[in-house]
C-alpha positions in Angstrom: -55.4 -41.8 -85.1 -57.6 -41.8 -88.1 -60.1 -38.8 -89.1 -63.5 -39.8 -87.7 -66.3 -40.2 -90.5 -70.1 -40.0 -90.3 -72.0 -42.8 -91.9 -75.5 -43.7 -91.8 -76.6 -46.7 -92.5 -79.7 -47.7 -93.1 -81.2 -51.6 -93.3 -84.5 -53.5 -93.2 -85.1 -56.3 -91.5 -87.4 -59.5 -92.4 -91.2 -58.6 -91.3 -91.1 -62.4 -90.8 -88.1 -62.3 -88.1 -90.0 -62.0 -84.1 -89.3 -58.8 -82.7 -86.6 -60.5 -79.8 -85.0 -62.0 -82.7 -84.6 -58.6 -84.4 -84.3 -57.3 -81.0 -81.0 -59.4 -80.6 -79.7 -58.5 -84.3 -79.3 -54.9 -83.9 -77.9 -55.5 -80.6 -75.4 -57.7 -82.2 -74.5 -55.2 -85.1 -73.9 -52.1 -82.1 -71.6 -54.0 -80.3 -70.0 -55.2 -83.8 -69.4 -51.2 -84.4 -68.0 -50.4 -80.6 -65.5 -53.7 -80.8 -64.0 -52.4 -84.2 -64.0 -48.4 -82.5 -66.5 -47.0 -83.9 -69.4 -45.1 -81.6 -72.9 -45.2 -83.0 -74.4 -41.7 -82.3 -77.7 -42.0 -83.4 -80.1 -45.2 -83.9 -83.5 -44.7 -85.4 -86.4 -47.0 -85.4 -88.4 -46.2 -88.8 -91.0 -48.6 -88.2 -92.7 -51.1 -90.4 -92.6 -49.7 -93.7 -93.7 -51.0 -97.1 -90.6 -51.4 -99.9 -90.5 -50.0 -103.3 -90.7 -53.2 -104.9 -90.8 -57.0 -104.1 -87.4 -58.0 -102.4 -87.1 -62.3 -102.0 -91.5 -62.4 -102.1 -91.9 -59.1 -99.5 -93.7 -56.6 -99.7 -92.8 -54.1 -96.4 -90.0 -54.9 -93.9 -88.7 -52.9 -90.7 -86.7 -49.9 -91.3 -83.7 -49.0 -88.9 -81.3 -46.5 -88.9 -77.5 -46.3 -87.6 -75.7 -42.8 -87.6 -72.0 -44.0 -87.0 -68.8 -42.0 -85.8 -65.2 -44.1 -87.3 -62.5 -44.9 -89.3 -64.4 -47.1 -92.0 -62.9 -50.5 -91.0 -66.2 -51.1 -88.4 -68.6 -50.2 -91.4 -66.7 -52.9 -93.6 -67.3 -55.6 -90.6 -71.0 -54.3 -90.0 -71.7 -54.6 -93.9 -70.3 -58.0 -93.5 -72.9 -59.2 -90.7 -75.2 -57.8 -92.8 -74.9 -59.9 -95.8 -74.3 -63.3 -94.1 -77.3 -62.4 -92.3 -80.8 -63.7 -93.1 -83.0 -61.8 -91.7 -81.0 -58.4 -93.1 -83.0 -57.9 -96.8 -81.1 -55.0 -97.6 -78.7 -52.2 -96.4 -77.3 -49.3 -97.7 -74.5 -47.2 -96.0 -73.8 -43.3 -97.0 -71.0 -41.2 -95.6 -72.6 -37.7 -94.8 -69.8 -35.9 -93.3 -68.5 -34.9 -96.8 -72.5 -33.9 -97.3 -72.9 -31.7 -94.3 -69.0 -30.1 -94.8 -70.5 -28.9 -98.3 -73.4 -27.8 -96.8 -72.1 -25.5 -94.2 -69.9 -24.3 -96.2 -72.3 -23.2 -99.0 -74.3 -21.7 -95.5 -71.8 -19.6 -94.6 -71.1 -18.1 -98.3 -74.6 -17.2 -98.6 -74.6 -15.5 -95.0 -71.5 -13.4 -96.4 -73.2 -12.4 -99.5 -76.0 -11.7 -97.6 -74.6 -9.3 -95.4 -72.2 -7.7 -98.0 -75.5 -6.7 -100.1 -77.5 -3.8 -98.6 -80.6 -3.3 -97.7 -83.5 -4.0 -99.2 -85.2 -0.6 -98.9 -81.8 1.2 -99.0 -81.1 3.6 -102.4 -77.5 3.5 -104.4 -75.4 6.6 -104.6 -77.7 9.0 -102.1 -77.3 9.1 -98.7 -79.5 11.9 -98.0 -82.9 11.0 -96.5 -86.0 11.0 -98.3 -89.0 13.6 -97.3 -92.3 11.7 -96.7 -94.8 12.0 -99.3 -97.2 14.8 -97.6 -100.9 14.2 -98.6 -103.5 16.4 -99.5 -106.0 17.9 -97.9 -109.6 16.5 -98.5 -111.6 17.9 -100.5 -115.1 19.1 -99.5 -118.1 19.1 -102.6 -120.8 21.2 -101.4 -124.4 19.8 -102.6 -124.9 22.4 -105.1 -121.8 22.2 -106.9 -122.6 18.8 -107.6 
């Protein structure tokens, strides 16, 4: 079988669609994902939301969000649906396992160097300890030496 990926993708639905409409699109695009194998492990509802810029006379649309486990054939077929659809303005998908491999790995170098490095208050070279600075007594100014 083929390595699983991670993909998010993220679209934004017509403002103008009604909400059972939407409702039944996103149902539409999970089952598209589960009958090409894919398993959707996360799905986000970013809410109303206005865009960057005008897209077809909008001005804000409904955000949603698809974290996907797969091959990359069901995010071929789901990009599909997406364009024929009208209510779909725009999509954008982004692999993020490569993202988050890179990541840990950079993690885990850092926690090496980290503990390879000593301590902050530790000295080079000497291992004996350091006496404590002893402090002086007070002293006391009698009135007529003043």
């Amino acid at each position: 079988m083929a390595e699983k990926r991670v993909y998010e993708v993220i679209f934004i639905i017509d403002p103008d669609t009604p909400e059972d409409d939407s409702t039944r699109l996103i149902e539409n695009l999970q089952h598209t994902v589960a009958d090409q194998g894919g398993t959707i492990t996360k799905t986000e509802n970013m809410g109303r939301r206005q865009l960057a810029y005008k897209i077809g006379h909008k001005n804000d649309g409904n955000y949603m969000m698809f974290e996907i486990e797969g091959s990359g054939r069901e995010i071929a077929e789901l990009e599909r649906r997406m364009r024929v659809n009208d209510a779909v303005i725009r999509y954008m998908t982004i692999r993020v396992d490569l993202d988050r491999r890179r990541a840990e790995k950079l993690s885990a170098r850092r926690t090496r160097k980290a503990s390879s490095r000593p301590a902050p208050g530790a000295r080079r070279g000497s291992s004996a300890p350091v006496a404590a600075p002893v402090a002086a007594a007070p002293r006391v100014v009698d009135e007529s030496e003043a």
